[in-house]
VMD Tcl script that draws the C-alpha trace (Angstrom):
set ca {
  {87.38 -14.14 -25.67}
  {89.40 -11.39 -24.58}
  {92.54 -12.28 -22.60}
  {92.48 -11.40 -18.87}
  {94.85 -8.37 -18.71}
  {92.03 -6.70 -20.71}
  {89.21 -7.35 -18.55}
  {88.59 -5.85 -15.50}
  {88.20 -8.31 -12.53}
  {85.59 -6.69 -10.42}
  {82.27 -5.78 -11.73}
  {78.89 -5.62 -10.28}
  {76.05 -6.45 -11.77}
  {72.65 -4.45 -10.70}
  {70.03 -6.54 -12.20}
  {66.21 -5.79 -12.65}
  {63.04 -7.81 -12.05}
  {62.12 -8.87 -14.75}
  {65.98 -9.98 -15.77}
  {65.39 -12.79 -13.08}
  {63.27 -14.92 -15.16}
  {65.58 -15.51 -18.41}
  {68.70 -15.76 -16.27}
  {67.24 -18.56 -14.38}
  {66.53 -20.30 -17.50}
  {70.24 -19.91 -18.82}
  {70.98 -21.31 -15.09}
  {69.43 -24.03 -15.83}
  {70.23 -24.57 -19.68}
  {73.49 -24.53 -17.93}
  {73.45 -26.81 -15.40}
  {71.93 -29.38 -17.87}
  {75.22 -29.88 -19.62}
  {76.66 -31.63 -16.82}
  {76.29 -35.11 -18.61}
  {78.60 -33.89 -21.44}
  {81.13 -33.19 -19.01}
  {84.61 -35.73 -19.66}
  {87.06 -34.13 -17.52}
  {87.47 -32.26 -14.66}
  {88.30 -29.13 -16.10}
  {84.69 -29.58 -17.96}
  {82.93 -29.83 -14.60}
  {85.12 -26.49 -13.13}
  {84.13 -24.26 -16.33}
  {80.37 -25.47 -15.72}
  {80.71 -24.14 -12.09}
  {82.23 -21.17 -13.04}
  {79.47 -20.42 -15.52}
  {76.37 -21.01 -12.84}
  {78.53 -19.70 -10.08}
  {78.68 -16.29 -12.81}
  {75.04 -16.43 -13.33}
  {74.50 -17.32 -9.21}
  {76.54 -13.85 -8.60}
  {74.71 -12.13 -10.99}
  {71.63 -12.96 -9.67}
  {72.36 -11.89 -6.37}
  {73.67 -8.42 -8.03}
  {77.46 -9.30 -6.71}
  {80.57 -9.43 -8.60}
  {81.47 -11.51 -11.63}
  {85.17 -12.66 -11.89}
  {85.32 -14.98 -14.21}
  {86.41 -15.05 -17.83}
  {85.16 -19.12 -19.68}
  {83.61 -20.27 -22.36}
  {81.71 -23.09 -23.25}
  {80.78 -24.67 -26.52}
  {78.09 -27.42 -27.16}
  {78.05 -28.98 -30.59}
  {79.31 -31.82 -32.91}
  {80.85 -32.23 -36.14}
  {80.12 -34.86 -38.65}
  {80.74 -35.42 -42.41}
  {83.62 -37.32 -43.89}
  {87.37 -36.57 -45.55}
  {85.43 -35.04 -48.50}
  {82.92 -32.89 -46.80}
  {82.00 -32.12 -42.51}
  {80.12 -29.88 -40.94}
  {79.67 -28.72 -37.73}
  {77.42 -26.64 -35.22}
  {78.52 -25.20 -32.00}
  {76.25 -23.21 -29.47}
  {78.88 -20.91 -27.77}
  {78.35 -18.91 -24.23}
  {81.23 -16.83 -23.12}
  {81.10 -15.08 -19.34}
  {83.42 -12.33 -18.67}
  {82.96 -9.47 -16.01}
  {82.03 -7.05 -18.58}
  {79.34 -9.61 -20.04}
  {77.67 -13.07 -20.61}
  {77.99 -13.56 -25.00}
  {75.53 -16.25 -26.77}
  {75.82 -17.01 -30.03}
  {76.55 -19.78 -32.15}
  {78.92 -21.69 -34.31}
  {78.44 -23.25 -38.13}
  {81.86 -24.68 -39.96}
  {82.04 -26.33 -43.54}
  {85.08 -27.80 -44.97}
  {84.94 -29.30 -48.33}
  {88.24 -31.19 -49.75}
  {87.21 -28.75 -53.13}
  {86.57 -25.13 -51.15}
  {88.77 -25.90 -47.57}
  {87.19 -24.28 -44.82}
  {84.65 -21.63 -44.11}
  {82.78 -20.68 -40.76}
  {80.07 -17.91 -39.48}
  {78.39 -17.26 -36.33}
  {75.04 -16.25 -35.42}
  {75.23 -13.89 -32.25}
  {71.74 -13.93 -30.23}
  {72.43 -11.59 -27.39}
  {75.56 -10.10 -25.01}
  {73.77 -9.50 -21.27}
  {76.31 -6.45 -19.62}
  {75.92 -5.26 -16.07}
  {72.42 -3.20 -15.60}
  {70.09 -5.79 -17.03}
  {67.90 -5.42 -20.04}
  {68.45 -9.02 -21.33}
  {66.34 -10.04 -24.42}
  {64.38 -12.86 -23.69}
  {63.40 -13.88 -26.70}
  {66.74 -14.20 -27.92}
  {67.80 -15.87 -25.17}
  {65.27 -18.45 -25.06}
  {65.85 -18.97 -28.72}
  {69.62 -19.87 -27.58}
  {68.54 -21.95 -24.82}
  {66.51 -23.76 -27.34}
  {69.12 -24.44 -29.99}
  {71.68 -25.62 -27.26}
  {68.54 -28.32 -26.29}
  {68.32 -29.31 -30.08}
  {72.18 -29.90 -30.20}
  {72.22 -31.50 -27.04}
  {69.85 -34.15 -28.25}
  {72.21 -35.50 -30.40}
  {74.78 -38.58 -29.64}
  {77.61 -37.29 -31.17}
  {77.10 -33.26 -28.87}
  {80.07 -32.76 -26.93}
  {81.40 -30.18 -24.40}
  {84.15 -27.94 -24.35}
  {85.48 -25.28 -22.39}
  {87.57 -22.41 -22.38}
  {88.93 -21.29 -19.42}
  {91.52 -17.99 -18.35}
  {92.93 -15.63 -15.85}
}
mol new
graphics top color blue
foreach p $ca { graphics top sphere $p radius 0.5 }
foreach p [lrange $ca 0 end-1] q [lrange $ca 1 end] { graphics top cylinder $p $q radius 0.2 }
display resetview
């Protein structure tokens, strides 16, 4: 995420029509995390995230600049894995992608990350790709061992 010198603090963001639908969906793929929540500062970066989404529903100004990451490792000193489903919200735009990391006592570590979609100010969000994030953030959710965090600047 970039740091908050290098973002500019006050964007709007004109949406269109048919951009209504899949944001409400990432609203409430959103607000469904609220269980995995441990701390305060958890709960704050979830509001900040809807309250982002709220504005840019309402085509008013994003200020904002969290992440949040959904996922779980598991494995053992030998081998672990892990899978992350990342959103990032910044003024300039809302990122979703997500995380895979291997580390093997043999190899050490390796990671790569699957980016669905970046939504900037104007609208034109794909869908698609953005239900196919919602729907990988459900599958992680599901497990016991999915955990929150967040990310938050500026």
């Amino acid at each position: 995420m970039a740091d908050s010198e290098d973002v500019p603090t006050e964007v709007i963001w004109p949406i269109r029509v048919e951009d209504v639908a899949p944001l409400e969906h990432l609203l409430e793929a959103i607000r469904s995390l609220a269980p995995l929540a441990s701390r305060g500062n958890d709960l704050i970066a979830l509001g900040e995230v809807c309250g982002a989404i709220e504005n840019i529903l309402e085509s008013n100004i994003v200020d904002v600049n969290v992440g949040l990451t959904v996922g779980f490792r598991h494995g053992d000193t030998d081998f672990m894995e892990g899978i992350f489903s990342c959103i990032r919200v910044n003024p300039n735009e809302i990122v979703l992608d997500e995380l895979h990391t291997t580390y093997s006592s043999d190899v050490g570590s390796d990671q790569f990350t699957r980016f669905y979609t970046s939504l900037e100010p104007g609208g034109g969000f794909d869908e698609a790709e953005i239900g196919d994030w919602i729907s990988k953030l459900e599958e992680l959710c599901a497990w016991e061992e999915a955990g929150l965090s967040v990310e938050r600047s500026g």
